[in-house]
Each structure stands twice: as structure tokens, then as C-alpha cells.
C-alpha positions in Angstrom: 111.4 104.3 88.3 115.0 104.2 86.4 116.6 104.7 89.8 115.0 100.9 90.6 116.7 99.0 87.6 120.1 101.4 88.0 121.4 99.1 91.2 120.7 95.4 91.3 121.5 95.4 94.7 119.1 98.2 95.3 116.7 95.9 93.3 117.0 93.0 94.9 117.2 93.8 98.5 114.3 96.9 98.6 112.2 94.9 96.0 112.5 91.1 95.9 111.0 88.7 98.3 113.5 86.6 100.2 112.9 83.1 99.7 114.6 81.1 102.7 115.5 77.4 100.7 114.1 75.4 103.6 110.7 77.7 103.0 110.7 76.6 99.3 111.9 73.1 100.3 108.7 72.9 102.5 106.1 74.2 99.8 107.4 72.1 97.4 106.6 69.1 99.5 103.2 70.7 100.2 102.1 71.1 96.8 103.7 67.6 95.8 105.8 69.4 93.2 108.2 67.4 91.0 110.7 70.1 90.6 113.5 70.7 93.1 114.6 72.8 95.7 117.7 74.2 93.6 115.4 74.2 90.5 113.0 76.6 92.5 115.6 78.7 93.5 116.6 79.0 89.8 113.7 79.8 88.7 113.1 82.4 91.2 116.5 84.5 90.1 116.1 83.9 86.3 112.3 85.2 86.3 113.6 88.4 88.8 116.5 88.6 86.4 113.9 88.8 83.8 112.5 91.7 85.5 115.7 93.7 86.1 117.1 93.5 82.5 113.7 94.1 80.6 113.1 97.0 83.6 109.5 95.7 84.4 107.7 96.3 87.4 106.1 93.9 89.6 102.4 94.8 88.0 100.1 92.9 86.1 101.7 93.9 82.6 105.2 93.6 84.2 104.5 89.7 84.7 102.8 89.1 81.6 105.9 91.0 79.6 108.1 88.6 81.7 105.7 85.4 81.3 106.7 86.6 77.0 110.5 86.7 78.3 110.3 83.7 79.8 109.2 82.0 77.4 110.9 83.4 74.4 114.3 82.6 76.5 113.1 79.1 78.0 114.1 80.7 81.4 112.1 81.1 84.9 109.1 79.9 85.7 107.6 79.4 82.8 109.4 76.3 80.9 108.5 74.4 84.0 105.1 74.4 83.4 102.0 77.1 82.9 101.1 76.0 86.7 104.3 77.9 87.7 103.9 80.9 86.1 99.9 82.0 85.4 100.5 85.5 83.4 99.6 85.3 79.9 102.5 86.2 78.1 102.3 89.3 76.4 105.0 90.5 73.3 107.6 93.5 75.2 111.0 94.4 73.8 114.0 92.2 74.4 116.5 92.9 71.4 118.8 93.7 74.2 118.1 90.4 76.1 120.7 87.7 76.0 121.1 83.9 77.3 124.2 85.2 79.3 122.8 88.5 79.9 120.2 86.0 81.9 122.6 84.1 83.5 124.7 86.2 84.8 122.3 88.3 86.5 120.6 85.7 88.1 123.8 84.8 89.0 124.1 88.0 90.7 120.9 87.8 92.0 121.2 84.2 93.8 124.9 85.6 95.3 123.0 88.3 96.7 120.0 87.0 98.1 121.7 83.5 99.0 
């Protein structure tokens, strides 16, 4: 599993859904959500960011360990609203976690993907 978090570009273009903006543009608009396009798109790389830096899988316990993340760091999916992210947070590591640790991997992760 190491091999997975070793390579972000490994990570995000073998294990992260592509989101085309006019996709997330449209289900916004579906779903009547208040949030932005460009806040979407944020939210999307800081939560995968999440899941690189704290190496969590895409399981059940990887998203609740990254629900905790996000909302320790006020980051993802989660400060916009429980309705965005559903996993009950539950306490994982993160003393190696930083804001910019955050940001510049979902930096990364939006120059990569967008």
C-alpha cells in the first residue's frame, strides 16, 4: 500500500476520480447547492489531499479518519457542512499534518487533475 502514497501523481491519476468542472457545475445546480463551482473543486483536492498525507485508503475507516482531518483542519468537505461529507469523524494521527502541508498538495492535486 506504501507504493500508493509514495507518488502523488501515481495517486491521483490510478486512484482519484476525475471530476470534469462542468460535471460539478451541473450537480451543483441539481442539488440546488449554495457553494460554488471553484469551492467544489476545492474541496475535492483538500479532502484527496487529506487522504494522501494521512496515507488513508478510500474505505470506510479511511473517510471517517479524513472526516477527523477535515475537521480538525477546517479543510474539505467537511466545514461546508455535515451534508457534504456523511463519515463520522473518527480520531487518526496527524502530528505531521500542516495547514501548508494541505495546501500545497491540493495544490498539486488541482494542477494535476485540472
Amino acid at each position: 500500500m506504501d507504493h500508493i502514497f509514495s507518488d502523488l501523481q501515481f495517486f491521483v491519476q490510478y486512484l482519484l476520480e476525475y471530476h470534469p468542472r462542468d460535471n460539478i457545475s451541473e450537480e451543483l445546480k441539481l442539488t440546488e447547492s449554495p457553494i460554488t463551482t471553484d469551492v467544489a473543486v476545492n474541496a475535492w483536492a483538500e479532502h484527496d489531499a487529506l487522504h494522501y498525507i494521512s496515507r488513508q485508503p478510500f474505505t470506510k475507516e479511511g473517510e471517517e479518519c479524513v472526516a477527523y482531518l477535515e475537521k480538525i483542519f477546517n479543510r474539505g468537505w467537511l466545514p461546508l457542512g455535515e451534508e457534504y461529507n456523511t463519515f463520522t469523524p473518527k480520531e487518526c494521527e496527524c502530528s505531521h499534518i500542516t495547514q501548508e502541508l494541505i495546501t500545497e498538495t491540493a495544490e498539486d492535486i488541482h494542477s494535476l487533475m485540472y
